[in-house]
C-alpha positions, -999 to +999 in steps of 0.1 A: -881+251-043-881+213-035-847+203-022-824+179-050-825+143-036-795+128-028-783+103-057-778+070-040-749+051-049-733+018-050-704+014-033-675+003-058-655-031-055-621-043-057-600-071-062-568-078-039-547-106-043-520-116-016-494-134-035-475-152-010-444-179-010-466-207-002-506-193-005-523-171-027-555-153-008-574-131-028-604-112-021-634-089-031-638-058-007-657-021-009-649+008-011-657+010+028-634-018+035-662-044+041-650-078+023-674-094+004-656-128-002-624-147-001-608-173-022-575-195-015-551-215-032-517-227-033-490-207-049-472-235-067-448-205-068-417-236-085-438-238-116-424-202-124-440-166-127-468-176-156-488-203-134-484-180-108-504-156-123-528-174-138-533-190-104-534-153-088-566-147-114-581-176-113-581-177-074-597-136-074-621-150-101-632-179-078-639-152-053-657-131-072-680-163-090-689-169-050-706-137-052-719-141-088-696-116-099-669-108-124-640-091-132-661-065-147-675-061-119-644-043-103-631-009-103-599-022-104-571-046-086-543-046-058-517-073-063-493-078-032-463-096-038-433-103-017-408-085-037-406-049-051-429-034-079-410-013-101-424+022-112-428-001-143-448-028-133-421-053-133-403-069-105-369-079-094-359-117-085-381-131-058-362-153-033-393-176-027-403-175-064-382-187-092-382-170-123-396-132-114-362-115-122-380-089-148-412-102-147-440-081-160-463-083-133-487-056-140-492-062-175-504-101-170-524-091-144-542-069-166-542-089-195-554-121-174-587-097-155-588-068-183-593-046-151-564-020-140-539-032-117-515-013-091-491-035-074-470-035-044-447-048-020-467-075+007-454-058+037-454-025+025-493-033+012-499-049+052-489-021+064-509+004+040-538-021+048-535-015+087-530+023+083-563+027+063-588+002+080-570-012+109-550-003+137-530+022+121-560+043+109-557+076+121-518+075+125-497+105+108-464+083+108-470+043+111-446+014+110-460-019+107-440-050+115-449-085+104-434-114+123-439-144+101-415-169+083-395-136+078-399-102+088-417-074+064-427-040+073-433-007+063-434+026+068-464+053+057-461+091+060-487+112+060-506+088+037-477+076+014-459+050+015-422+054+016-405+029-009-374+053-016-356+061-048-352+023-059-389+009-043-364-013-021-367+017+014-383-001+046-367-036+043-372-031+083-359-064+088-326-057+071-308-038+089-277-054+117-285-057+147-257-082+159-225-078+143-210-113+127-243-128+138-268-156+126-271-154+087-296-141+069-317-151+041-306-118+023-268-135+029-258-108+052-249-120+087-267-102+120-301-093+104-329-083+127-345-106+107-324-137+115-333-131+151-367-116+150-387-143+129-400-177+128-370-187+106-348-173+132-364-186+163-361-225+142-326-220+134-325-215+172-344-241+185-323-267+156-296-257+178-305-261+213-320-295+204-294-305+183-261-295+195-269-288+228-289-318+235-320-302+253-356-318+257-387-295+238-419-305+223-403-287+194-379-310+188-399-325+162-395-299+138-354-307+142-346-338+119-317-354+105-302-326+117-321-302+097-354-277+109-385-267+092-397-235+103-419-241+132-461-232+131-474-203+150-501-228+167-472-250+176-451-221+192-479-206+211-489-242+226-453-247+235-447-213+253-478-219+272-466-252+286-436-235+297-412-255+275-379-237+284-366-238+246-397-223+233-398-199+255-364-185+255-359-184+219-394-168+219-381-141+244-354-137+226-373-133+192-393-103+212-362-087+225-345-079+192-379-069+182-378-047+202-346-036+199-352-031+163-382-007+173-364+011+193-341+023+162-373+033+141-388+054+166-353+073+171-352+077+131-385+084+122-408+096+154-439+076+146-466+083+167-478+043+162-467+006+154-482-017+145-471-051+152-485-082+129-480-118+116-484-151+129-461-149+160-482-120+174-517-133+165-503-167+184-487-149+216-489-114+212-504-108+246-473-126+262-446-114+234-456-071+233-449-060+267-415-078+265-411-059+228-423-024+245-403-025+273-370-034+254-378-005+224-379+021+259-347+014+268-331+021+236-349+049+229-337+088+233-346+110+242-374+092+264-404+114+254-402+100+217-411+065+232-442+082+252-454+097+221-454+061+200-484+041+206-471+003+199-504-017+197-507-054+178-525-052+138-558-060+138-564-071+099-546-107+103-544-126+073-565-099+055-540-069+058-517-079+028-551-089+007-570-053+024-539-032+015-534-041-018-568-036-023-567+005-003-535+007-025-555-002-059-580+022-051-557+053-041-535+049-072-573+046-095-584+083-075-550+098-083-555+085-119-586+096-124-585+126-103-616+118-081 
């Protein structure tokens, strides 16, 4: 009997769309995790929820026209946003975004592409995205920390993400690590947050310049006694020179880092984390063994730190985009029970 030949198959595509505060990325990628091409614009995210939306399609159909495709062309879409998706498809307020407080997210989405769409969390997708085709892969418990204007993570168990009872679990950067400290953008005081981000790290260099009177090449990102967050390429040049601002408040950025690791591993005994954002694809190198070896001395018993493997992501500004999109394409199997 002549052997069945095997029936040769194209691989299917997806669409994933990073909304972010200032940047909307979006992207066509396999099945396999290959991308096939990448569109940006700007969010215009002040214009309200609508012309975010519309820019969020018409940035994923610009992708997909690079490639003379369409959105029929796709199995379906991953939108990361950076709030919560509600078991509804809608989201709470955005603090970036005006004008998301009940917002039906999924439901645009759908009707702007007329594909299905499955949407989630940005840090929660970045993390998904490294534990499927990044550094993560392979992990049975991974935390992924992003160290940007803010601080996102997430958490993925045995494959799922854990979003708790109310989507809002794995905030990572929420919890107090200095009591009565530096506010917060959440309006709590002492977030690892406030300390561990870009945001943070300004607010600390405004103050060394400002109040304290000290020299750094930073200082022009202090004006009129205000700051603007300060760029990644900015940071990393200074910290190389040796300016003493940058690199203490850079330090000090990596210390409660690491202090913040060293609480997850005690809670949740992942065997890896993954550390991401623009900080650490700037000055990872320099920054992780500082993170590492705080995280091992807050850690207990000491074989829980020698079982974590804490390693930097490896997707860069793709994980959100490449998440979103492994996200999309989980929900669509469960859906339709392939």
């Amino acid at each position: 009997m002549a052997k069945k030949q095997a029936v040769k198959t194209e691989p299917r595509l997806f669409g994933g769309v990073d909304v972010g505060g200032t940047k909307i990325l979006a992207m066509v990628v396999d099945d396999k995790g290959n991308v096939v091409s990448t569109a940006k614009k700007k969010t215009k995210g002040e214009a309200g929820f609508k012309v975010v939306l519309d820019r969020a399609a018409a940035t994923l159909q610009e992708a997909l026209e690079l490639e003379n495709l369409a959105f029929a062309d796709l199995a379906a879409i991953g939108v990361a946003v950076p709030v919560p998706v509600m078991p509804d498809g809608t989201t709470p307020a955005a603090s970036n975004l005006p004008g998301w407080k009940g917002a039906p997210l999924i439901a645009t989405m759908e009707k702007l592409t007329g594909r299905p769409c499955f949407g989630e969390n940005d840090c929660n997708a970045g993390t998904y995205g490294e534990y499927v085709w990044g550094a993560g892969k392979n992990a049975k418990t991974l935390i992924g920390f992003f160290v940007g204007t803010g601080l996102g993570g997430g958490v993925v168990y045995h494959g799922e993400l854990i979003v708790g009872e109310n989507r809002l679990a794995a905030e990572l950067g929420h919890v107090t690590v200095k009591e009565g400290g530096r506010i917060c953008g959440c309006g709590h005081k002492g977030c690892l947050e406030s300390y561990a981000s870009k945001t943070g790290l300004s607010r600390r260099v405004a103050w060394e310049v400002l109040m304290e009177g000290r020299q750094s090449v930073l200082a022009q990102y202090v004006q009129d006694g205000r700051y603007n967050t300060i760029k990644s390429s900015a940071l990393q040049d200074a910290y190389r020179k040796g300016d003493a601002v940058a690199v203490e408040a850079l330090d000090e950025l990596a210390h409660y880092l690491g202090v913040g690791i060293g609480m997850y591993i005690t809670i949740f005994g992942p065997d890896r984390i993954v550390i991401g954002g623009g900080v650490f694809e700037a000055l990872g190198k320099e920054l992780l063994p500082k993170v590492k070896e705080t995280a091992r001395l807050r850690v207990f018993p000491e074989p829980s730190f020698k079982d974590t493997k804490i390693t930097l992501a490896e997707l860069g500004d793709y994980a959100v985009g490449m998440g979103a999109v492994a996200y999309a394409k989980d929900c669509l199997d469960k859906k339709t029970g392939k």
